[in-house]
LUMLUMDO-484917 format. One line per field, with one value per residue (C-alpha): residue number from 1; residue in one letter; chain; x, y, z. Coordinates in Angstrom, 2 decimals. Layout:
N
nr: NUM:...
rest: A:...
kette: A:...
east: X:...
north: Y:...
up: Z:...
//
This chain:
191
nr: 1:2:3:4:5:6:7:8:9:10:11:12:13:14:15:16:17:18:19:20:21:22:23:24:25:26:27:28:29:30:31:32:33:34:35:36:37:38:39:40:41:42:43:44:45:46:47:48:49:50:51:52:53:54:55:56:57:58:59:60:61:62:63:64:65:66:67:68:69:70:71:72:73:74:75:76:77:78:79:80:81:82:83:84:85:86:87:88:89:90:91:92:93:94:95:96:97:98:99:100:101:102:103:104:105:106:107:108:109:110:111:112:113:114:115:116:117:118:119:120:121:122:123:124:125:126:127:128:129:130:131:132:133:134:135:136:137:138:139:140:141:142:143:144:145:146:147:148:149:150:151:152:153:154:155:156:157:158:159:160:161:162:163:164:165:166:167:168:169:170:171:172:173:174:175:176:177:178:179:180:181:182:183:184:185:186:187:188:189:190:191
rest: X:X:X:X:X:X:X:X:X:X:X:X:X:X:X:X:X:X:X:X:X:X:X:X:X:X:X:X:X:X:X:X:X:X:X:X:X:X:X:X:X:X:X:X:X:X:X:X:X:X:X:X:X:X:X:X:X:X:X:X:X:X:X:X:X:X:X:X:X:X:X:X:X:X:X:X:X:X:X:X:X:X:X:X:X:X:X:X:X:X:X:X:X:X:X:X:X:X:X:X:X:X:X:X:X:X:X:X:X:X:X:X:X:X:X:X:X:X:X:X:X:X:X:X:X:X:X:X:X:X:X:X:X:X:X:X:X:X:X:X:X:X:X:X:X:X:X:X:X:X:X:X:X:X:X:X:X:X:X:X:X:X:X:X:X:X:X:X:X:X:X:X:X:X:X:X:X:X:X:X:X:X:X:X:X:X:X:X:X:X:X
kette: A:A:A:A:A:A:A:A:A:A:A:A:A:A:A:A:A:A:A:A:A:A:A:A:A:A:A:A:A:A:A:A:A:A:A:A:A:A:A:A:A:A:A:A:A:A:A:A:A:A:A:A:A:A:A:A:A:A:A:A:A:A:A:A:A:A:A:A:A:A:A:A:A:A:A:A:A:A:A:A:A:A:A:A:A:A:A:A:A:A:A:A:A:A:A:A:A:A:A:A:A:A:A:A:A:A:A:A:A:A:A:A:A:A:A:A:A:A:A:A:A:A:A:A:A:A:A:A:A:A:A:A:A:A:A:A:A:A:A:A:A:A:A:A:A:A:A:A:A:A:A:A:A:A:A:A:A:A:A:A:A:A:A:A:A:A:A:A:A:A:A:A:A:A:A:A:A:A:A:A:A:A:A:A:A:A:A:A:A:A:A
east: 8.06:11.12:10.37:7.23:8.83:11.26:9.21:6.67:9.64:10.92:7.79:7.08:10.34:10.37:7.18:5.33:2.87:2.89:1.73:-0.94:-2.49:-1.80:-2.50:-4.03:-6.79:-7.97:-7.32:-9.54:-12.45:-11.85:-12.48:-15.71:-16.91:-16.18:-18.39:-20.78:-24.45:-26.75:-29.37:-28.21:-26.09:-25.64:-24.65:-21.21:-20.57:-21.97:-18.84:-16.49:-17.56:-17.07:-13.81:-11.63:-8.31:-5.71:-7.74:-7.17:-3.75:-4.91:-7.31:-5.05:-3.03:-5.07:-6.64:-2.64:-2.81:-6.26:-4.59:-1.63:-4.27:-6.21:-3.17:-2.29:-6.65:-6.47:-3.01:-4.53:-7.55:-4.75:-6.79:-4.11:-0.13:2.81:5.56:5.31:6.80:3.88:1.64:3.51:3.27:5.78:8.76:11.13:8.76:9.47:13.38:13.05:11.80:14.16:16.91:16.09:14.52:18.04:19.90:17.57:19.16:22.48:22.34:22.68:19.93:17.13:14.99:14.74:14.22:11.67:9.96:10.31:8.55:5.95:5.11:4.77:2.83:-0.03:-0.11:-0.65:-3.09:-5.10:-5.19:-5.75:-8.71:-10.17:-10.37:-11.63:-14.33:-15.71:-15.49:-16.97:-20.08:-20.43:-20.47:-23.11:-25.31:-24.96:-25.70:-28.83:-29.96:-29.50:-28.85:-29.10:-25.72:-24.17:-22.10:-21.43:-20.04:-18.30:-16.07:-15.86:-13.79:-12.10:-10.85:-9.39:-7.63:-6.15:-5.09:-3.59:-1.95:0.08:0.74:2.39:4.15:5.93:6.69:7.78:10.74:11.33:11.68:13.69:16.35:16.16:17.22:19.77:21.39:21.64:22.93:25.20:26.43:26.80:30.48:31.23:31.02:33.94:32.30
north: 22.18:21.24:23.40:22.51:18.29:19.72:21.53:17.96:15.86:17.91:18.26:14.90:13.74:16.53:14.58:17.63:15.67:12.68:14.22:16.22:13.04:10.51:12.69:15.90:15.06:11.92:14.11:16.53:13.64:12.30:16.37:16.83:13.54:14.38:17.65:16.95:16.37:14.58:16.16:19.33:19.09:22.63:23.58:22.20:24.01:27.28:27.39:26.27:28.60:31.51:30.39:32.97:33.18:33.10:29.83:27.52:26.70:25.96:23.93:22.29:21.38:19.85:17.72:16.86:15.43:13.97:12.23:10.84:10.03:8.04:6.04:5.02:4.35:1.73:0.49:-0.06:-1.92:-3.63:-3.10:-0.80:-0.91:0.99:-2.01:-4.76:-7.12:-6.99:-4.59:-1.64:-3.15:-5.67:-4.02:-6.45:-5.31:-2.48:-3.07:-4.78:-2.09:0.51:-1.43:-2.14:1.56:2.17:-0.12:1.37:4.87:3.76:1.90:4.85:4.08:6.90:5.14:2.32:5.83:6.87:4.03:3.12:6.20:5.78:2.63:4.21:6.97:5.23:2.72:5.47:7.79:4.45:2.81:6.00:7.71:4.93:4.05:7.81:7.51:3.94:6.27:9.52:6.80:5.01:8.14:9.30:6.21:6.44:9.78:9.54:6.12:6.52:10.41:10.25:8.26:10.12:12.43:9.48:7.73:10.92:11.24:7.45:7.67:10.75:8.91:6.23:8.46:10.14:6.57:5.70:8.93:8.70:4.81:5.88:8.51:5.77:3.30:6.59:7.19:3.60:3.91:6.96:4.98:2.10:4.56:6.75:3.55:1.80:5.52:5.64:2.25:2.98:3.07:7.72:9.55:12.26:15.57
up: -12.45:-11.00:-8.07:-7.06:-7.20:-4.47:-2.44:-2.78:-1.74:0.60:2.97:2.22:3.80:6.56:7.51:6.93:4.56:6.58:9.72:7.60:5.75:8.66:11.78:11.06:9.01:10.85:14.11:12.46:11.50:15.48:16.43:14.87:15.63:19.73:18.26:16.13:17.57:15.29:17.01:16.78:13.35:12.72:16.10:15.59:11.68:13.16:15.93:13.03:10.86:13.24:14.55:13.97:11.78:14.48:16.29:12.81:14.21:17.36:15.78:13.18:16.66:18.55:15.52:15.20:18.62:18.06:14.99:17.58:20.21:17.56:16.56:20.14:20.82:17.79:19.01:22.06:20.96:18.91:15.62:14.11:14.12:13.06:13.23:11.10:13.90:16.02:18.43:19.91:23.32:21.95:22.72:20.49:17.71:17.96:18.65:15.19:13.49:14.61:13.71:10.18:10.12:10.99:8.39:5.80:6.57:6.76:3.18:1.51:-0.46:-1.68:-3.27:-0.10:2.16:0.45:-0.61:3.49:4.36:1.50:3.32:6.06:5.42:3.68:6.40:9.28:7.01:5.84:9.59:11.71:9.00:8.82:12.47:12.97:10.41:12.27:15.50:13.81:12.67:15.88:18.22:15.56:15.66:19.55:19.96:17.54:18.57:22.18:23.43:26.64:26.74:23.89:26.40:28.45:25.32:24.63:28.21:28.43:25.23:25.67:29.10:27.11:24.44:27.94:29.43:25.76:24.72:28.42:27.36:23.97:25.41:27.24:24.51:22.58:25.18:24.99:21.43:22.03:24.13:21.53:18.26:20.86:21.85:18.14:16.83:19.93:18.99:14.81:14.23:13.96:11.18:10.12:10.47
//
């Protein structure tokens, strides 16, 4: 029993489990939903259920991405965030949170770590599925309501994922800088 509570707290803070509950599965919802024809339902189950064992990775990857792409969409819209300070575009937001991200780590404290990255994890799995279940619906009701537009829908949308997944990657490397500056700044550690 011990065991298994390891191996549980170890790939939850490796951010294995994170990333699968707060990325991969709502990456996996956005997926189908850019997929799935309500027309045409079983068009869409058909290729999934004859992808074959070595493409689940791929699969599992790009709903990974998907799950990234949805964050930045609903960050974007400015519906969802991941600091508490403000929207990511608000760069001393997100200076904010790094630090006391930081100070968190530094304390020494396990149960603030974890706690932190409980917080954390429930935020990003409860923001991004549901924002990809509202998408997954309204793509539906579009595509059934109106199908002519339904592809339209579909590329206009997948344009804006594009044009916020290249914004993110931005404030990521500004967020990179941030952390690489306060660690750079942290007084050294003996080895």
């Amino acid at each position: 029993m011990e065991a298994a509570a390891s191996l549980l707290d170890r790939l939850y803070t490796t951010y294995i489990l994170r990333d699968f509950v707060a990325k991969v599965l709502p990456g996996l919802v956005t997926v189908v939903a850019f997929a799935f024809d309500p027309l045409h339902p079983n068009i869409a189950l058909r290729h999934l259920a004859a992808l074959p064992p070595w493409a689940w990775p791929f699969l599992l990857g790009l709903a990974f991405i998907a799950g990234f792409a949805l964050q930045a969409f609903g960050e974007g819209l400015g519906i969802t965030r991941i600091y508490p300070d403000g929207p990511t575009s608000d760069p001393n937001a997100r200076t904010a949170g790094i630090v006391r991200m930081s100070w968190v780590f530094e304390s020494k404290r396990p149960w603030a770590s974890q706690q932190r990255e409980r917080f954390v994890v429930i935020k990003e799995m409860m923001a991004n599925f549901s924002l990809s279940i509202l998408l997954f619906a309204a793509m539906a009701l579009i595509s059934y309501t109106v199908p002519t537009i339904g592809p339209i829908v579909r590329l206009a949308l997948a344009l804006i994922f594009l044009i916020n997944m290249i914004r993110y990657s931005h404030i990521m490397a500004d967020d990179q800088r941030t952390l690489e500056q306060l660690a750079y700044s942290l007084p050294k550690k003996d080895a």
